[in-house]
N, C-alpha and C positions, 0 to 999 in steps of 0.2 A: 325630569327624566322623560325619555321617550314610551312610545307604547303601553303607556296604562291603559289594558286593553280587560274593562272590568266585564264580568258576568250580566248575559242581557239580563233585566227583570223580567220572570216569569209569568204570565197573566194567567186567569183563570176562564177558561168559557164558559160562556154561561148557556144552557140550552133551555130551551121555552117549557112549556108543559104538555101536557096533550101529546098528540099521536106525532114525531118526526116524520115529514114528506123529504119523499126523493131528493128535491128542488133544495133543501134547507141540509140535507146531509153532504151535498154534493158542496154547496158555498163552504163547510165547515171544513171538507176536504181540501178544498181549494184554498182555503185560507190556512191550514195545516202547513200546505207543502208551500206558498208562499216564505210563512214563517222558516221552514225548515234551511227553505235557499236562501233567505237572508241571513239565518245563523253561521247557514256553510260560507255566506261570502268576509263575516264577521271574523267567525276564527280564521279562513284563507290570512284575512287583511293581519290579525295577529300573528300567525306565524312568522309571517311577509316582514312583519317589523320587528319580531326578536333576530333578524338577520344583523340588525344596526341599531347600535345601544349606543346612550351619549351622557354620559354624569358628570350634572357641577358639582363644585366645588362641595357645595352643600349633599349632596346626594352619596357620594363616594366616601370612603370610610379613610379615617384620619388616618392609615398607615400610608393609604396610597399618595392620598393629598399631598402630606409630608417627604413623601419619598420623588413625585413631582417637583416641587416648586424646590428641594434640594438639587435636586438634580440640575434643574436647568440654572439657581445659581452656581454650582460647581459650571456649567460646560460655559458661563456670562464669562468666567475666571477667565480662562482660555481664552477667550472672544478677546476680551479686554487687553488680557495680557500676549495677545499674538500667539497663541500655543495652536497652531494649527494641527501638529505634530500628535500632539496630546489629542484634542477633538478628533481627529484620523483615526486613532486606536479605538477610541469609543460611538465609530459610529457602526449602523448596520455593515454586512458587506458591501452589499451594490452600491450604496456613497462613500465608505472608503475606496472601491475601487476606481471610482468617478470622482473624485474631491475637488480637482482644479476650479470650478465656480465655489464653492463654498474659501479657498484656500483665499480666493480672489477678494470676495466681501470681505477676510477680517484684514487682511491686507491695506484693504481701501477705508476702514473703519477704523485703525489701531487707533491714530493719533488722538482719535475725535474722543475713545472709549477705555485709553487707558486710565488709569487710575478713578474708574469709576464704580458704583453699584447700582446692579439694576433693580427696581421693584417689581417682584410679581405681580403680576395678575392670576386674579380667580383662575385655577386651571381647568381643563376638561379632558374628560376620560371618553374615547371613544373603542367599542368593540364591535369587531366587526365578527358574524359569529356563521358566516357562511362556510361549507367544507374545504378543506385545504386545498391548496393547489388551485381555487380558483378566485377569481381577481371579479371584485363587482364597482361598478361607479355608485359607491355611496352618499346619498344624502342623511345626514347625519341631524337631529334634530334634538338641541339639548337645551332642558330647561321647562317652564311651564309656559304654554300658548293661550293666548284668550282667545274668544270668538272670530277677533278681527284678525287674528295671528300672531305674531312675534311680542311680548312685552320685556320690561325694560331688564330683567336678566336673564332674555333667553337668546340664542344664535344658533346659527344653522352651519353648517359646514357640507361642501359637496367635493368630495375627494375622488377622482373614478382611476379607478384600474389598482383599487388600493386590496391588498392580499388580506386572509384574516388573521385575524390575532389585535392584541389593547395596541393602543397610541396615546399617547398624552402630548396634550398642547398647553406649553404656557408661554405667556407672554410675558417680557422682562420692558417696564418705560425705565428709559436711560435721558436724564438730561444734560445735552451738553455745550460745549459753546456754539455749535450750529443748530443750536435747537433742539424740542425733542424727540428722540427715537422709539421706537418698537425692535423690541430681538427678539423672534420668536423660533421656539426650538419646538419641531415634532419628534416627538420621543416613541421609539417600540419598544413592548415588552421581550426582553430575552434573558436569555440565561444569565444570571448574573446582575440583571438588574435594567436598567432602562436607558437604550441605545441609544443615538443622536439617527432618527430620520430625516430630518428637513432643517435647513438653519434660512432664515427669512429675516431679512434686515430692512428697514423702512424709515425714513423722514417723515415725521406728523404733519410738518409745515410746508408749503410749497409758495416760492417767491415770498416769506415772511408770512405768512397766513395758514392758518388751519382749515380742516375740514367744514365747519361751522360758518366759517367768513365767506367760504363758497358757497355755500348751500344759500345765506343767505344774498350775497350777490346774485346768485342765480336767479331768484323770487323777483330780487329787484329787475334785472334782465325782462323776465315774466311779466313783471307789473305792464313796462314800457314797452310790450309787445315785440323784441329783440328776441327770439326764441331760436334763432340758431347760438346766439349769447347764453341763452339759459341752458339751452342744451348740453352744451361744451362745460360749464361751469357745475353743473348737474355731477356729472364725470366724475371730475375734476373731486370736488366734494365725497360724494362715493367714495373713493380710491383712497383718498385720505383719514375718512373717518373706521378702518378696519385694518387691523396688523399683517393681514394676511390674503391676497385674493382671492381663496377659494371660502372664504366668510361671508356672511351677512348679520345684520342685525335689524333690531327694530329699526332704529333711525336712519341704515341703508335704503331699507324695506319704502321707507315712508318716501325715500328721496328717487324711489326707484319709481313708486306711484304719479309723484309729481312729475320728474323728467317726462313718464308720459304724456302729458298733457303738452306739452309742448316741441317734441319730437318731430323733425324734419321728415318729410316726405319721401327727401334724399340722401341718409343719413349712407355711407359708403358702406358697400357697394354700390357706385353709381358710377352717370359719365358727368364729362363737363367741357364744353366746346371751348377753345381758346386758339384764337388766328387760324381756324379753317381746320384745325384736325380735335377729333372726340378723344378726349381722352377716360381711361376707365380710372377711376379713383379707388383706391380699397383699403384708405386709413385715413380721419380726420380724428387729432387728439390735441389736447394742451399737453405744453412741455416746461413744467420749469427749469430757468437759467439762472441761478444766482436770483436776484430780487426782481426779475423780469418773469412775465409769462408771455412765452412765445406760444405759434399754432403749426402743426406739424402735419402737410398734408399729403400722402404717398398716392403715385401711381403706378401701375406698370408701363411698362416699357420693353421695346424689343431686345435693345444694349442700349450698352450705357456707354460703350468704348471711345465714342465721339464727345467726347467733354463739352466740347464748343455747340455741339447741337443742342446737347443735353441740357447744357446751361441757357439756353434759349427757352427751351421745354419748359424748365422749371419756372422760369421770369413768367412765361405766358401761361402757365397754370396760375401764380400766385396771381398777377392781375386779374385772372379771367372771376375767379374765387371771391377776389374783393370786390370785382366789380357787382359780383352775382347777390352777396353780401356785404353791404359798405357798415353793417354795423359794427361787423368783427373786428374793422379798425380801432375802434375804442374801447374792444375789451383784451386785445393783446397787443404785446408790445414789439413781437416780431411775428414773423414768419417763415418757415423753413418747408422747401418744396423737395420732394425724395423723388428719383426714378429709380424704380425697382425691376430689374431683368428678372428673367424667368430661372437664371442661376441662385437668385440670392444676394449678387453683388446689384450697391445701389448707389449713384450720386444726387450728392443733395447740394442746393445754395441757401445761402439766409439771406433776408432784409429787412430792416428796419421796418418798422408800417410806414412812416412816413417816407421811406424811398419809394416804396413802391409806387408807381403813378401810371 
């Protein structure tokens, strides 16, 4: 649980014998109102944290638990069985009246998830206990912390602009013939019972590989001094080992320590010169294809309307990149160069690594 926020221990002063001088009653004052502004910044910090409660599984009481991890099997039903219809009815307002992205995943997910069951995971209870009406970017902290931080069943959740009142998150693993999933449903408390907030759907494996296989390629990347390799594979790792992006855990936490150590100078936002013009960069990311991992690198651009220019643009980004970098050739299998206008419309080319020359 969050904010075990126990009673200082009390100490006893001890006062000398003999006559108290000026000098000695003054430090005792002083050390009083010390005390006192530490307690006031103690309770401040308690209060501060009964704003944002977070209960595992173990911490929450068996009605709720039960009434969780029901739930989110009933709304898997749906998922699985295409019942977008049915999820609609049961969600908050503001995502039934918004549903077309959530309509979209089970859409693109049916075939993969029908006639399937998914397994819970441990759920968690988040309450957010600030006055109504007003929306705070919560960090959410659930579980017990050691010294060093996070251990192995605690996680953090950071949710901002979230309203108050309970949520529950669980996670459903679905295994299937493209490997395995994460369905993760945020649920709110309302009348009636527990709403569909959030539906987040996720691939464990990227290019046939998990989270784990990157983390450790990365290291290896690291070993051989390849650190824009371990950087990117760092990511990559990350992204895969958590059901949901606004998480963390221990093992993100640890991967998050490491990526620092090897973290570009120029990680984008940056420029990059290529045939006489600077170009500004403002995304470098892995992208899986099927069982390839391509590198996905975006600039802006003024338009894009000139195809033939634009496709020039991109060729002489992706050389200039590899040139800048010849290791990257060996940790992806393609490359894809995005012009991004200032609308939001963007063109992109691919290439192979070995076309590219």
């Amino acid at each position: 649980m969050l904010a075990r926020c126990p009673l200082p221990w009390h100490r006893k002063l001890g006062f000398p014998t003999g006559i108290l001088e000026i000098d000695y009653l003054m430090d005792v004052f002083s050390f009083m109102l010390r005390r006192c502004a530490a307690l006031l910044l103690f309770l401040t910090a308690c209060v501060a944290l009964r704003g944002q409660t977070c209960l595992t599984a173990g911490d929450m009481d068996e009605p709720t638990k039960t009434a969780l991890i029901n739930t989110a099997q009933n709304y898997f039903q749906m998922v699985a069985g295409g019942d977008a219809a049915s999820l609609r009815q049961n969600a908050i307002p503001s995502l039934a009246g918004d549903f077309s992205n959530v309509e979209t995943a089970i859409k693109d997910n049916q075939s993969s998830f029908s006639g399937m069951k998914g397994i819970p995971r441990s759920p968690f209870l988040l309450q957010a206990d600030w006055p109504s009406g007003q929306d705070h970017s919560g960090e959410f902290l659930c579980g017990v912390f050691g010294p060093n931080g996070q251990t192995a069943e605690s996680a953090v959740f950071q949710i901002p602009n979230l309203p108050a009142g309970s949520y529950g998150i669980v996670t459903m693993d679905v295994g299937t013939g493209k490997g395995p999933f994460a369905v993760t449903f945020v649920l709110e408390k309302q009348a009636g019972g527990w709403k569909l907030g959030g539906l987040y759907i996720k691939q464990l494996q990227a290019a046939g590989h998990d989270g784990n296989w990157f983390a450790q390629r990365a290291r290896d990347f690291k070993a051989k001094g390849k650190n824009q390799s371990a950087w990117l594979y760092y990511q990559q790792a990350r992204e895969l080992l958590v059901p949901v992006p606004f998480m963390s855990t221990q093992a993100t936490d640890k991967l998050y320590d490491e990526a620092q150590t090897v973290k570009p100078a120029d990680v984008p936002p940056s420029t990059l010169v290529a045939n006489g013009k600077t170009f500004n960069l403002t995304a470098l990311f892995p992208l899986p294809v099927g069982n390839d991992m391509d590198l996905v690198v975006k600039y802006q651009s003024p338009s894009v309307a000139n195809t033939a220019q634009t496709f020039q643009d991109n060729m002489a980004v992706m050389k200039a990149l590899l040139a800048k970098y010849p290791e990257l050739r060996d940790a992806f299998d393609g490359i894809v160069a995005r012009a991004v206008e200032p609308s939001g419309r963007d063109y992109g080319s691919m290439q192979a690594m070995k076309a590219v020359q």
